[in-house]
C-alpha positions in Angstrom: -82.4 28.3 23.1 -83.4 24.7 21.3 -83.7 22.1 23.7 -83.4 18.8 22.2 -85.6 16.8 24.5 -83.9 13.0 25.2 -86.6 11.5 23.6 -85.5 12.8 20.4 -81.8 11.7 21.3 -83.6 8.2 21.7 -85.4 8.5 18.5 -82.2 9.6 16.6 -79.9 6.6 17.7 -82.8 4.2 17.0 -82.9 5.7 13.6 -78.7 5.4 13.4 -78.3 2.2 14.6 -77.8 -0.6 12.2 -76.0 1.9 9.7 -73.9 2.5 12.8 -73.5 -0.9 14.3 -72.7 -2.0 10.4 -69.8 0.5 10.3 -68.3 0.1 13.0 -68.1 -3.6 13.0 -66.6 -3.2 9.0 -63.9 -0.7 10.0 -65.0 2.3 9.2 -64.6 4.2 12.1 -61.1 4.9 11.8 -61.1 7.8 14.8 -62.4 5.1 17.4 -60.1 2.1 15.8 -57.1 4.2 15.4 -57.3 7.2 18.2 -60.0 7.3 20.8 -60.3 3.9 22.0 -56.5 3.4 21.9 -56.1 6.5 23.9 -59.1 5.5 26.7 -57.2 2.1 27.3 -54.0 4.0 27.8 -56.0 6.0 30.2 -58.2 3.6 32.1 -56.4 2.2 35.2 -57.1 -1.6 35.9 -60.8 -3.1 35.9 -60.0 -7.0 35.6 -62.4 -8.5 38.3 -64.4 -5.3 38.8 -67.8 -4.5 38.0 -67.8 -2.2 35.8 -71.3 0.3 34.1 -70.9 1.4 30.9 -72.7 4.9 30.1 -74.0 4.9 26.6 -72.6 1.6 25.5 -74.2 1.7 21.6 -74.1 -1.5 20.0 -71.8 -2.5 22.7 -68.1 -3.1 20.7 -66.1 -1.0 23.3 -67.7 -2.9 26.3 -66.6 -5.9 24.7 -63.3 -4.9 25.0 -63.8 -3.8 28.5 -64.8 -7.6 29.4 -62.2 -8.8 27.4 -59.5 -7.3 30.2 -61.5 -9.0 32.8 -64.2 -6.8 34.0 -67.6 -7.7 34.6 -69.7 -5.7 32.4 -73.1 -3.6 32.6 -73.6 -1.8 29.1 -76.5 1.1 29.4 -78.0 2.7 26.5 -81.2 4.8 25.5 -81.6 3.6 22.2 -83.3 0.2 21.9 -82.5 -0.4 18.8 -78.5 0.1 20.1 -78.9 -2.3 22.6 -80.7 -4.7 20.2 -77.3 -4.7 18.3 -75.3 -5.4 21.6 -77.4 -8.4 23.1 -77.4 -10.0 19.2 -73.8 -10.1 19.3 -73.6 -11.1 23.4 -75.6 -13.7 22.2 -73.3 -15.1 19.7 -70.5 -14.6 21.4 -71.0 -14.4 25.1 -68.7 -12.6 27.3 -71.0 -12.0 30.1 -72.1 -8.7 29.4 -76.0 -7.3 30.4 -77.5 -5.0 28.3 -80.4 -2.4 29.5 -81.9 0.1 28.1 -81.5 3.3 30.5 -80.7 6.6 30.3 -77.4 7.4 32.2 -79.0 10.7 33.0 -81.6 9.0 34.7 -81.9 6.6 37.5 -80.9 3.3 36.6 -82.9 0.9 38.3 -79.2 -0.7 39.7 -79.1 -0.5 44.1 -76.9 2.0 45.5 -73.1 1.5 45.5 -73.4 -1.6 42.9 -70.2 -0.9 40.8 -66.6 -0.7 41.0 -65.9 1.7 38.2 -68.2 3.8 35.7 -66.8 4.3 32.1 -68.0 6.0 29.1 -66.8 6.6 25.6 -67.4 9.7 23.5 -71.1 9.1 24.8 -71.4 11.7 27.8 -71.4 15.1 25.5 -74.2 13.4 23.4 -77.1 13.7 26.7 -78.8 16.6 27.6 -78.2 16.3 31.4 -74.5 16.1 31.7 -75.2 16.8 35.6 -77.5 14.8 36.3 -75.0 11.9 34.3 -72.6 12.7 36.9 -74.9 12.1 40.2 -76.3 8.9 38.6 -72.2 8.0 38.1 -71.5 9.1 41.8 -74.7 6.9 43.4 -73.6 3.6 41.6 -70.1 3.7 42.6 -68.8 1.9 45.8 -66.6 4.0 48.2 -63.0 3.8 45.9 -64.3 3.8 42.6 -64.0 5.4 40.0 -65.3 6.9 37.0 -63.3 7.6 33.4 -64.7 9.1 30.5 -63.8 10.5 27.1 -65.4 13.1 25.2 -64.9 16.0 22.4 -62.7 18.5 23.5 -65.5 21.1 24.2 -62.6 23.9 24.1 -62.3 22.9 20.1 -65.3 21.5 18.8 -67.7 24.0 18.8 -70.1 25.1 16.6 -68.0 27.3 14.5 -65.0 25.0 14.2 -63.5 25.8 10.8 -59.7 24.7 9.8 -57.4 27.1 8.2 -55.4 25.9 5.0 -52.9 26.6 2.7 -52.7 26.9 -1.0 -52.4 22.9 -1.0 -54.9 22.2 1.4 -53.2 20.9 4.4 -54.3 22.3 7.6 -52.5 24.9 9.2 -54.8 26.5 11.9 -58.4 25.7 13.7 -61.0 28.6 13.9 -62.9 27.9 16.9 -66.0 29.8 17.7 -69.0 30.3 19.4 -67.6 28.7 22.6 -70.3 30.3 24.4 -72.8 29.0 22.1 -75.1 26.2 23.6 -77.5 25.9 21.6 -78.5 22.7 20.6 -78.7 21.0 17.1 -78.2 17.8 15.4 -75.3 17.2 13.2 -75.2 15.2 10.2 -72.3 13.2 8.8 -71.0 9.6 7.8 -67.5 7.8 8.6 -65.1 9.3 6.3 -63.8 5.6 5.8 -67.1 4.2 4.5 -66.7 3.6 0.9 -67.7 6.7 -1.3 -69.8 4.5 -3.8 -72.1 3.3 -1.1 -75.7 5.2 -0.8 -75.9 5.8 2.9 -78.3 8.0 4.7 -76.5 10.6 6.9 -76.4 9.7 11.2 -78.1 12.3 12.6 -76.8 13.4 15.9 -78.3 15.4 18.8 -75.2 17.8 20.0 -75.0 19.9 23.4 -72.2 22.0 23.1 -70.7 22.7 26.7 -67.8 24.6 28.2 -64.8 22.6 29.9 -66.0 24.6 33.2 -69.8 22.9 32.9 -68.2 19.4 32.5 -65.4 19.9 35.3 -67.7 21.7 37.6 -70.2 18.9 36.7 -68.0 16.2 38.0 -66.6 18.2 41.2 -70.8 19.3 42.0 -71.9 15.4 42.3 -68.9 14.7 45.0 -66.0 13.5 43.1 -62.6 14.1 43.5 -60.7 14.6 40.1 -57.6 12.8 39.7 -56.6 13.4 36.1 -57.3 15.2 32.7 -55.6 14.1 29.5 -55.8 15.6 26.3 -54.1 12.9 23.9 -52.6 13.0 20.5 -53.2 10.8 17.8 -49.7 8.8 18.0 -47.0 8.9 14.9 -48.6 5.2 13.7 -52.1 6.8 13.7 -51.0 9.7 11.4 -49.0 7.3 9.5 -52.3 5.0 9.0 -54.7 8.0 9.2 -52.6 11.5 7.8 -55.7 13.6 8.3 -54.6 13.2 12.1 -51.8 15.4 11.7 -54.1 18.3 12.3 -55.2 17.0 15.7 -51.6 16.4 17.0 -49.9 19.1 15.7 -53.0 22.1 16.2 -55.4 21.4 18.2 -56.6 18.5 20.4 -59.8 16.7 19.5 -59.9 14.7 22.6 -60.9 15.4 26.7 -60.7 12.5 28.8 -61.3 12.4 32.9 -60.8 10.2 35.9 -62.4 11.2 39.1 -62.8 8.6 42.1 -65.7 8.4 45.0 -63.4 9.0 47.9 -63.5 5.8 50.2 
């Protein structure tokens, strides 16, 4: 099996970082703007006054929104160039937020018991210690607290996703395969919002395809106690804003999030 060491995942995010930082500050990332983010906040109970981690924070715009509903907020990432991004704009516009650069699979360098909540979005299924993720979460966390996270739907997007269509190309079945499959590899793509006539080099990401078992079993295995599992749709204004969403509420779901707590 390729084992994409998290080195490389470093090296990788460096290398996509002000392309990504760039798009998703213009826009262009209309699954986060219009579905996943959306989605999370519907999902995330209360965190005004808490103190609050974020696992794989990027350039930091969804921990901004985070502090914006009153939390006080620790943003982690392993790129440095990621968490360059986040403390330029914390610097212009403070909200309060510390930046480091840490793995979440990793120890932290933060003391026992020194949050309220952990939460992560789309980040966790991008590590190659999804485990190991979970017992940093669970040492962090005060007695109560919680942790939420969003990721692909690992029963879905696997390595031999492949939509069905019809004679006019709409979408009207998903293929998956290779559930089994976890080998690594690195995907490469742009925003499908970006405009076409702009020469853009391709993110390159490091993928660890998982089952739902390994993620729920991850969670359970570092002492938490789940307490929900969504699978959202993209809502009728989404589709209406965004039609290739249709395929995701109507065929398949695109998106696993989970809320476990660290029983008191």
């Amino acid at each position: 099996m390729t084992q994409v060491s998290e080195a490389e995942v470093a090296a990788r995010w460096n290398d996509n970082a002000d392309q990504w930082a760039h798009d998703v500050r213009h826009g262009y990332d209309s699954y986060r703007d219009l579905f996943t983010l959306p989605a999370f906040l519907a999902f995330l109970p209360s965190i005004s006054g808490l103190d609050v981690i974020d696992f794989g924070c990027g350039e930091g715009s969804n921990t901004r929104r985070f502090a914006a509903m009153g939390a006080r907020m620790t943003g982690i990432d392993l790129s440095e160039q990621m968490i360059r991004h986040a403390r330029e704009i914390e610097e212009r516009q403070p909200l309060g937020i510390h930046y480091r650069i840490k793995s979440y699979s990793q120890k932290t360098g933060f003391e026992d018991a020194s949050f309220d909540a952990v939460v992560s979005t789309m980040a966790l299924m991008d590590g190659p210690d999804f485990p190991a993720a979970m017992r940093e979460a669970f040492r962090l966390l005060r007695p109560g607290g919680f942790i939420a996270f969003s990721i692909l739907h690992p029963c879905f997007i696997t390595p031999g996703l492949r939509w069905q269509k019809d004679i006019d190309g709409r979408a009207t079945g998903l293929v998956v395969s290779r559930y089994f499959d976890q080998t690594n590899f690195v995907e490469r793509w742009r925003f499908g919002d970006r405009p076409s006539d702009e020469d853009v080099v391709l993110f390159e990401v490091p993928r660890f395809p998982r089952t739902i078992s390994e993620y729920l079993n991850g969670v359970a295995d570092a002492g938490f106690r789940i307490v929900e599992v969504r699978e959202p749709q993209p809502t009728a204004e989404a589709c209406e804003l965004a039609p290739r969403f249709i395929r995701w509420r109507d065929l398949a779901a695109f998106l696993l999030m989970v809320r476990a707590e660290r029983v008191a």
